[in-house]
C-alpha positions in Angstrom: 15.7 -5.8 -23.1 17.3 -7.4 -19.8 20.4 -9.1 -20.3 22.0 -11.1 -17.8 26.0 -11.1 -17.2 28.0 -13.2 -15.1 29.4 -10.8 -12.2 32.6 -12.5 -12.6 34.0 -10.5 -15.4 36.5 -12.4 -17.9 38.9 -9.1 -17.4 38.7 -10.4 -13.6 39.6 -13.6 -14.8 42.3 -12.7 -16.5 44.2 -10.8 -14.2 43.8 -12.5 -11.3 44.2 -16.2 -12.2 43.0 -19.4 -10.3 42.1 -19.0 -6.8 44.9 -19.4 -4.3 44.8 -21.8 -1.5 44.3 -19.2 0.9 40.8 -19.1 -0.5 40.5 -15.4 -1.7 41.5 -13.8 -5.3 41.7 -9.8 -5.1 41.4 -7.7 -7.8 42.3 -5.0 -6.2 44.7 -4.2 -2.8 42.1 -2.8 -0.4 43.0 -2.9 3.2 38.9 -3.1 4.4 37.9 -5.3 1.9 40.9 -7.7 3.8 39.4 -7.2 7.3 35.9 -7.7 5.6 37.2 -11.0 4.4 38.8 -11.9 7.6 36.4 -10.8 10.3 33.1 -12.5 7.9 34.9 -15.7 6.4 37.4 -16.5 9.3 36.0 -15.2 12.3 32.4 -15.0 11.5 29.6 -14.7 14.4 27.1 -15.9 12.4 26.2 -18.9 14.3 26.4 -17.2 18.1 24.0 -14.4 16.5 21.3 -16.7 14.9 21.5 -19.4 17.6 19.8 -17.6 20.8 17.4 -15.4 18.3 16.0 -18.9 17.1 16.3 -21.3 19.8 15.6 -19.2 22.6 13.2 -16.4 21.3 12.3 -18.2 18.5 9.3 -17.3 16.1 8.6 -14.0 15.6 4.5 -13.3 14.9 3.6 -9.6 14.6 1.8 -8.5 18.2 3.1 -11.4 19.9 5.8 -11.0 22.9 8.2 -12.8 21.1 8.4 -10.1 18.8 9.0 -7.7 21.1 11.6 -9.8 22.6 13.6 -9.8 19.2 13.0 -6.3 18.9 15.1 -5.9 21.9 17.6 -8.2 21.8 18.8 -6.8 18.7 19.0 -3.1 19.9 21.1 -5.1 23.3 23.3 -6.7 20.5 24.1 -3.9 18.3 24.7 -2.0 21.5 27.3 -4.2 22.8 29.1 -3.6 19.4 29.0 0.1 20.0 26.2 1.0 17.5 23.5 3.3 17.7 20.3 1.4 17.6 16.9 1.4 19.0 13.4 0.7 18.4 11.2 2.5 16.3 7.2 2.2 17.1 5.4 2.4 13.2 1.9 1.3 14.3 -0.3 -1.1 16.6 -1.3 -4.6 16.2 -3.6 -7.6 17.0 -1.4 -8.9 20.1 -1.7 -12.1 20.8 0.3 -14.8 22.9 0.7 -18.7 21.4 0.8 -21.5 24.8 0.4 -24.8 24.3 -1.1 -27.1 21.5 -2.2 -30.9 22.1 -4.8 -32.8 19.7 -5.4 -36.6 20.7 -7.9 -38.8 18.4 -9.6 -40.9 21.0 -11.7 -43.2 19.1 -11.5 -45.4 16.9 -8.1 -45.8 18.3 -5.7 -43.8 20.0 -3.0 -41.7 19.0 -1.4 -37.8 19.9 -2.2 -36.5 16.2 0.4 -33.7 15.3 -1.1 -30.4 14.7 -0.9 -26.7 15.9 -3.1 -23.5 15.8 -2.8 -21.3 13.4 -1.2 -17.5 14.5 -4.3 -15.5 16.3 -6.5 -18.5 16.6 -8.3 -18.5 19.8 -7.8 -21.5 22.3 -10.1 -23.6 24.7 -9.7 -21.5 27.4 -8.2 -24.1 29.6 -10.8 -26.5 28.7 -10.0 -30.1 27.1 -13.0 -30.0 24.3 -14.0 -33.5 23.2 -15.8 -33.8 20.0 -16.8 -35.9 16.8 -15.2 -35.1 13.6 -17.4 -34.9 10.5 -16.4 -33.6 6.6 -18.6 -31.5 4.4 -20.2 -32.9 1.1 -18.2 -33.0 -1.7 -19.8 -33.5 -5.3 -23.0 -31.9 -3.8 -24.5 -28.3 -4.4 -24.9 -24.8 -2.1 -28.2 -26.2 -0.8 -26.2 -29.5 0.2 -23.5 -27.2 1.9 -26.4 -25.0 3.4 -28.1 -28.3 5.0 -24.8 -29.6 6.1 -23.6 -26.6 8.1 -27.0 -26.5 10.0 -25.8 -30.2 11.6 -22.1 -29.3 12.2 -22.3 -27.5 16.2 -20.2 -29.1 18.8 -18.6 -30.4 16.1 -14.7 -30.8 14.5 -14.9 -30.0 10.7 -12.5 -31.0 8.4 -12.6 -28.9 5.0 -9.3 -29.2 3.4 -8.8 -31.3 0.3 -7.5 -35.0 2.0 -4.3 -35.9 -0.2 -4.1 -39.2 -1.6 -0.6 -39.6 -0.5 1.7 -37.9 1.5 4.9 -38.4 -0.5 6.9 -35.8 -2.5 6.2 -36.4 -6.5 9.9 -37.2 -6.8 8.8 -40.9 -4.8 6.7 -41.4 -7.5 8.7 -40.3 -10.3 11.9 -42.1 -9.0 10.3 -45.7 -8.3 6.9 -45.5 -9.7 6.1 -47.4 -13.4 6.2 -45.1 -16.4 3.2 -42.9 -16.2 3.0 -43.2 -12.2 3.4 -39.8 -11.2 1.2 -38.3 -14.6 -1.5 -40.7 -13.4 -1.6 -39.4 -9.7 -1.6 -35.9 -11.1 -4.3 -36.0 -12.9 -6.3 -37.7 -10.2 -4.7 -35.2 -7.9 -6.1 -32.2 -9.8 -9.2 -33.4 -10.5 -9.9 -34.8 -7.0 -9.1 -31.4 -5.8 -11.0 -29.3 -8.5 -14.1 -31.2 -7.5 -13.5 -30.8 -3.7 -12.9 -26.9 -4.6 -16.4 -26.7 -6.2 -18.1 -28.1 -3.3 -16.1 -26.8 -0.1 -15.7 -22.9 0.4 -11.7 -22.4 1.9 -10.2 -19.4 2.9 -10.7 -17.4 6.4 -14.5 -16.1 4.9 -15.7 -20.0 5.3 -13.8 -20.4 9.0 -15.9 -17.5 10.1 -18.9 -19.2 9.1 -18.5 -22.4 10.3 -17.7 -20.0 13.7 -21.7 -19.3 13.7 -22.8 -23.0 12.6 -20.9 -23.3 16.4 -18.5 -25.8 15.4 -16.1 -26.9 18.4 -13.3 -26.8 16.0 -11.8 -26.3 12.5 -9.1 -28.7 11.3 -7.0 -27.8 8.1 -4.2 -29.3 6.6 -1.7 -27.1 4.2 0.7 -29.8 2.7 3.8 -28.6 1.2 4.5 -31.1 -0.8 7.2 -32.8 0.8 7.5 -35.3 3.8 6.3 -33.5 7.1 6.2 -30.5 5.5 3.1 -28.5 6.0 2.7 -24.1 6.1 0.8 -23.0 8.6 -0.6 -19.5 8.5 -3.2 -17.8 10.3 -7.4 -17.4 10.9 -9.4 -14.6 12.3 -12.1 -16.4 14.1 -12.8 -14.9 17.6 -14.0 -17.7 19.6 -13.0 -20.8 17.6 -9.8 -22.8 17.4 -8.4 -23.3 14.1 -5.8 -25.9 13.7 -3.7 -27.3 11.3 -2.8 -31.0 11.1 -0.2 -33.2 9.1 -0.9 -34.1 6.0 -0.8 -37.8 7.5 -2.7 -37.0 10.5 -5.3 -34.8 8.9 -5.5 -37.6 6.2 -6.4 -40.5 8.5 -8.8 -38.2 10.7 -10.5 -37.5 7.5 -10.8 -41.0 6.2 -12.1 -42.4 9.5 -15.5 -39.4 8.8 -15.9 -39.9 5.6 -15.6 -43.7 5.6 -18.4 -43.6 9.1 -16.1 -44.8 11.6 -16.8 -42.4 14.3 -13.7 -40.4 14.7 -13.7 -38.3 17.9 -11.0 -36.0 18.9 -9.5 -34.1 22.2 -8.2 -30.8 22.1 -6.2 -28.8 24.8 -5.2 -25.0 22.9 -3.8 -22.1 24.8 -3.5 -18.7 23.6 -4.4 -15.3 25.1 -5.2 -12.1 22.8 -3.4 -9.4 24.2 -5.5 -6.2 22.8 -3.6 -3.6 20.7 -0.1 -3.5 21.2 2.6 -1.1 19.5 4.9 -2.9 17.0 8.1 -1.7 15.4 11.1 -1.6 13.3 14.2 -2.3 15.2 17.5 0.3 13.8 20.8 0.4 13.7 23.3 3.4 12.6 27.1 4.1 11.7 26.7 8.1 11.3 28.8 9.0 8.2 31.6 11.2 8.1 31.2 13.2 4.9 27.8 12.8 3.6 25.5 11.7 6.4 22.7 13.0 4.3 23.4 9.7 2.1 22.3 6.3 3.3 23.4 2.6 2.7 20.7 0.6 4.4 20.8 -2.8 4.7 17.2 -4.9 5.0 15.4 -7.8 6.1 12.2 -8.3 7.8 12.0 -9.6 11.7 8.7 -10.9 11.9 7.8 -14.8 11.2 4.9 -17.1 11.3 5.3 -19.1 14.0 4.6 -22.6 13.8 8.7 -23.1 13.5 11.5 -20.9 14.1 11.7 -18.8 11.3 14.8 -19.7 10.6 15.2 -19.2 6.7 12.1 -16.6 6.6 13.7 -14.6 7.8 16.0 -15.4 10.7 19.1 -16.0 7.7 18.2 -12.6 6.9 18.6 -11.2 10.0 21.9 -12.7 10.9 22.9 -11.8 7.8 22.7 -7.9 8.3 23.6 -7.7 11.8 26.3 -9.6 11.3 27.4 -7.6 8.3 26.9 -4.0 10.5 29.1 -6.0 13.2 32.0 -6.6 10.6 31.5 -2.9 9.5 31.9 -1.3 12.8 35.1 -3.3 13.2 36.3 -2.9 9.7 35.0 0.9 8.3 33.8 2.5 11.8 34.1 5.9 10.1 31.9 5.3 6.8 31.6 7.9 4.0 28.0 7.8 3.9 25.5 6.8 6.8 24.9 3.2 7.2 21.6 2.1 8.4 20.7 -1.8 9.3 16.8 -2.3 9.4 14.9 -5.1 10.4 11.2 -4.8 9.5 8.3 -5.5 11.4 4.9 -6.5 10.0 6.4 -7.7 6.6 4.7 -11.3 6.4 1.2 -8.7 6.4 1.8 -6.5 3.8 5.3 -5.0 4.5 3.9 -2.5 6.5 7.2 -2.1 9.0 8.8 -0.9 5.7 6.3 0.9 4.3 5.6 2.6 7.3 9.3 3.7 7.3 9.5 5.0 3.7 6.8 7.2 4.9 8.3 8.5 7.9 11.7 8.7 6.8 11.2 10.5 3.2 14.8 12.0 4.4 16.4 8.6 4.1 14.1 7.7 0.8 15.6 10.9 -0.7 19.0 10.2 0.1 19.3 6.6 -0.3 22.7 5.2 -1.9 21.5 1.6 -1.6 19.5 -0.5 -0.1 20.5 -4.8 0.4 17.9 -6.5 1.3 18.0 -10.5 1.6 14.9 -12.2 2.5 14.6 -15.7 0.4 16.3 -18.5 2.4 19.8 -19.5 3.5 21.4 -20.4 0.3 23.6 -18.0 -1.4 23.4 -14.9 -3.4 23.2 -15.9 -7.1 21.0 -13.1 -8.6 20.6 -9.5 -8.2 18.1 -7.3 -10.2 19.0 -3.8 -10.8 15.2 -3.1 -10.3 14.7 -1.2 -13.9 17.6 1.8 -13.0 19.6 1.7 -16.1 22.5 2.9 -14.6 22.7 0.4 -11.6 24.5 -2.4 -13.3 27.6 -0.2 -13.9 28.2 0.6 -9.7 27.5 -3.1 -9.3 29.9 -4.2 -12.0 32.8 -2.0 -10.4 31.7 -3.1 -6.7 31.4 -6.5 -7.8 35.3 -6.5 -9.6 36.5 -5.8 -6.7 35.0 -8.5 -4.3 36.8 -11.9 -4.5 35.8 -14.5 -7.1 35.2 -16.7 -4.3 31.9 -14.7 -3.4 30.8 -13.2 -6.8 31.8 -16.3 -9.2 28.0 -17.5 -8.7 26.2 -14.2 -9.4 24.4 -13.0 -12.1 22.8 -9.3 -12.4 19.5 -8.6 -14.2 20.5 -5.6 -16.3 18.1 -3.5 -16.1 15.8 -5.7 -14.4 12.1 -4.9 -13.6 10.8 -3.0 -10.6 9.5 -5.5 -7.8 5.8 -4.5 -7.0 6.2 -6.6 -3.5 7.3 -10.2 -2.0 9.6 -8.1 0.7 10.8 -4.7 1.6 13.3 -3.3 -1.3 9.9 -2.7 -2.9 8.9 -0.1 -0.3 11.6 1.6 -1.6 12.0 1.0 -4.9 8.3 2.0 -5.9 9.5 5.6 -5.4 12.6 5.0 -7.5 14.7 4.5 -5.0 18.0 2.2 -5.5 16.7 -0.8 -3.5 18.2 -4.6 -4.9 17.3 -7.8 -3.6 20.1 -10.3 -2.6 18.5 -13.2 -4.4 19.6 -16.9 -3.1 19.9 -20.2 -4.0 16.6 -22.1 -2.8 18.0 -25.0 -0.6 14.2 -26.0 -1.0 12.9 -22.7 0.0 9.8 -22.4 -1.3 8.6 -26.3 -0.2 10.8 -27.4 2.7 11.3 -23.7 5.3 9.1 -21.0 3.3 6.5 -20.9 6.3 6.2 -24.1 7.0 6.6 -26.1 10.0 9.7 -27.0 9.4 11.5 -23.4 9.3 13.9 -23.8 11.9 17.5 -23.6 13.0 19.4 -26.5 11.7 18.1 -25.7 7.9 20.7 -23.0 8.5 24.0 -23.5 5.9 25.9 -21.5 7.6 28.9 -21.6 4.6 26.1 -19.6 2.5 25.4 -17.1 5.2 29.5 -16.3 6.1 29.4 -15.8 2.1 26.0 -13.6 2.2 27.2 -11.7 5.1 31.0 -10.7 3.9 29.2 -10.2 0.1 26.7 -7.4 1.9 29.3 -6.0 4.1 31.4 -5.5 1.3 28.4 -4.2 -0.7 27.8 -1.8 1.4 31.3 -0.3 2.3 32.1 0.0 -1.8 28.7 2.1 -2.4 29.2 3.9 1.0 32.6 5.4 -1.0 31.2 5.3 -4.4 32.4 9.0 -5.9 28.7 9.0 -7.5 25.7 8.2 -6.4 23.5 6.1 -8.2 21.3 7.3 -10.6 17.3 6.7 -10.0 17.1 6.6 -14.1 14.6 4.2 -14.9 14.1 1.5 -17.9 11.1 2.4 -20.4 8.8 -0.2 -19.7 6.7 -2.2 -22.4 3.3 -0.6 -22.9 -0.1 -2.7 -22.0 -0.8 -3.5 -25.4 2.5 -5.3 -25.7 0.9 -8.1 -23.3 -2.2 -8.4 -25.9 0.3 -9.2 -28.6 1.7 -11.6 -26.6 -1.1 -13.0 -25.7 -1.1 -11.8 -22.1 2.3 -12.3 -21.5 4.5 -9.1 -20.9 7.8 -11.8 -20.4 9.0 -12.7 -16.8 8.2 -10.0 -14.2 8.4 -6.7 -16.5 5.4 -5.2 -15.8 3.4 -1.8 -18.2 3.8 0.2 -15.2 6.1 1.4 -12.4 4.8 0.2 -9.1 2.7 2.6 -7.0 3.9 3.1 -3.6 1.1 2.1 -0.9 0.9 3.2 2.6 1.6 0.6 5.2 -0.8 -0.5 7.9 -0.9 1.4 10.9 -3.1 -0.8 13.0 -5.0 -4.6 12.3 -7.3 -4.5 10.2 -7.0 -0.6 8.2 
């Protein structure tokens, strides 16, 4: 059965009292854990780190040059901090090179609609393509689709679900009259069922629209809040794909449906680049008495790239570098081997990761830990021991001896479940592996930043990443000296039938099985 336990142990509590004013409570006198505290909470980098990776380079698309650009930046950085690191190529990619988006309706009126391509879309090469807008059939059958797509070339087509408004529910249930926001749920859902039934989606439909020889496809991916739309990606070859606001794509759609003669103006640059190599950028404090052993701490590079990637995964990012920058300064000669790794490829399958578990069964096999933080800029509040029984006691001692002011919000799954996916620790932990993910508080994760428009450098708290960065370098120097390693002992897991009997429930992420490692991606499209 998991149990959950407040990291903060009363016995903590006890000894060390109230916080002082200094703003740290030690359990323990440990000269590096000091320097950790000083060179993260008082003399932190974090902002001169994430600041020219996501203003200047900015979003990080597999195959694109901005990737690259990341890649080596980082190796430069960790360099100047007197770190081993450099690139390491784990496969090929689509590569492909975003310029310049601008969409103008032109009639009935005027206005510069806001809107962007989707990541590998192709452009207009340099042509400005003018063109009616027109909206499939909704409430009609596959013959009405059939006839409708023989009367859409040279055409825009708009085939996402138009929302009926454009505010965030909580409008609605702040100022609306009891039963407002149930009433425009319902519509909501079953305007949206019906539109389902009659208008294919995914990338299957865009590649068939390609060969009705539309002039454009216009989506719309709302996120629920105001301005807020995720934007991901298409794999047409010769036609742009765009997304628009929900506003935007709401008016264009209205003007089709309703016959007043929308026509639209589209200038879209982007060059594919072939095949280009992609790879994991790494970073290494050789250990002293067991280099054989890793600590490795993780988060992906890559983004989508209709933002910054700022809190996917940019807060990441900073976070580990900055941690292996306090290290080298505070515990230059580890115990074990320390290893920073930022992923490539992750936002496809975790193939940068993957990739490495299978090149590196060296580091698999000697793995201590692995931190990985991928989930936003708030801070840690939840770790899962991943289904290793014996994990929860190296993070309850590891955890004591951490200030209050860092571990007071965070809770431990004990045991947990293994992760089958959603970021790298589960390349890892699928071969039993002690990989945990540094779990954080949303910030509106998931509607406002998780790859969305809107992922970019000033959703940063910066208070959360000093705290997530001087947590993992702390994290890592306390299982770096561990006397034991940790065990790879794993929970019994519920048998299948236990789902049946609960009638197909198996209880919050505990799945029958232990997850099956899968090979990464070595290419687009294997």
């Amino acid at each position: 059965m998991t149990r959950r336990i407040r990291t903060l142990l009363s016995v903590t509590m006890l000894v060390c009292g109230a916080a002082p004013a200094a703003g740290q409570t030690w359990a323990v006198d440990d000269p590096v854990l000091k320097q950790i505290w000083k060179l993260g909470m008082e003399e932190s980098q974090a902002e001169r780190i994430a600041q020219p990776l996501l203003d200047s380079i900015g979003p990080r698309l597999t195959g694109s040059p901005a990737m690259k650009a990341a890649n080596d930046w980082a190796v430069k950085l960790l360099q100047s901090w007197g770190i081993e690191a450099y690139n390491e190529q784990y496969g090929t990619w689509r590569g492909w090179r975003r310029g310049i988006t601008h969409i103008d309706l032109i009639a009935p009126r005027v206005r510069t609609l806001e809107g962007t391509m989707l990541a590998w879309s192709p452009g207009t090469n340099g042509r400005k393509v003018q063109a009616p807008v027109v909206v499939p059939p909704v409430g009609g059958d596959s013959a009405a689709l059939e006839a409708w797509l023989k009367t859409v070339r040279g055409k825009f087509v708009a085939i996402s679900f138009p929302q009926p408004t454009c505010r965030p529910d909580a409008h609605y249930e702040e100022y609306g009259t009891p039963g407002a926001l149930e009433r425009l749920q319902q519509a909501r859902r079953e305007a949206e069922e019906a539109f389902r039934r009659s208008v294919p989606q995914g990338r299957d439909f865009h590649l068939r629209l390609e060969e009705a020889g539309v002039a454009g496809i216009l989506t719309s991916n709302w996120s629920r809040d105001l301005g807020v739309n995720k934007v991901f990606f298409t794999e047409t070859k010769r036609t742009p794909v765009l997304d628009l606001s929900c506003e935007d794509y709401g008016l264009v759609y209205r003007l089709a449906q309703y016959g007043q003669g929308p026509v639209l103006r589209l200038e879209a640059d982007a060059e594919f680049l072939g095949e280009v190599p992609v790879y994991n950028t790494i970073g290494v404090i050789r250990g002293t008495e067991l280099p054989d052993e890793y600590v490795l701490l993780s988060a992906h590079f890559d983004s989508w790239d209709s933002a910054s990637g700022a809190t996917d995964n940019g807060t990441g990012v900073t976070t580990m570098l900055e941690a292996m920058r306090i290290l080298k300064q505070a515990y230059p000669r580890p115990k074990r081997t320390i290893m920073v790794a930022l992923w490539g490829g992750e936002e496809q399958g975790l193939n940068g990761s993957r990739r490495f578990a299978e090149m590196h069964p060296e580091v698999v096999e000697g793995l201590q830990a692995l931190f990985n933080q991928d989930n936003g800029t708030g801070r840690v509040v939840n770790i899962s021991m991943q289904g290793l029984v014996d994990a929860g006691a190296h993070f309850g001692r590891w955890l004591a001896r951490i200030p209050v002011e860092i571990t007071r919000h965070i809770e431990l799954q004990i045991p947990g479940a293994p992760g089958g996916g959603g970021s790298d620790y589960a390349s890892f932990i699928c071969a039993g592996a002690p990989a945990f993910n540094l779990s954080s508080l949303s910030w509106g994760y998931g509607t406002v930043t998780w790859h969305t428009n809107r992922d970019t450098y000033d959703k940063i708290v910066f208070e959360e990443i000093r705290n997530n960065a001087t947590l993992t370098a702390m994290l890592a120097y306390l299982a770096s000296e561990d006397p034991e390693r940790v065990s790879r002992a794993r929970r019994v897991l519920p048998p299948a039938q236990v789902a049946s009997q609960r009638g197909g429930q198996r209880g919050p992420g505990v799945p029958s099985e232990w997850p099956t490692c899968r090979p990464g991606a070595q290419r687009y499209g294997s």
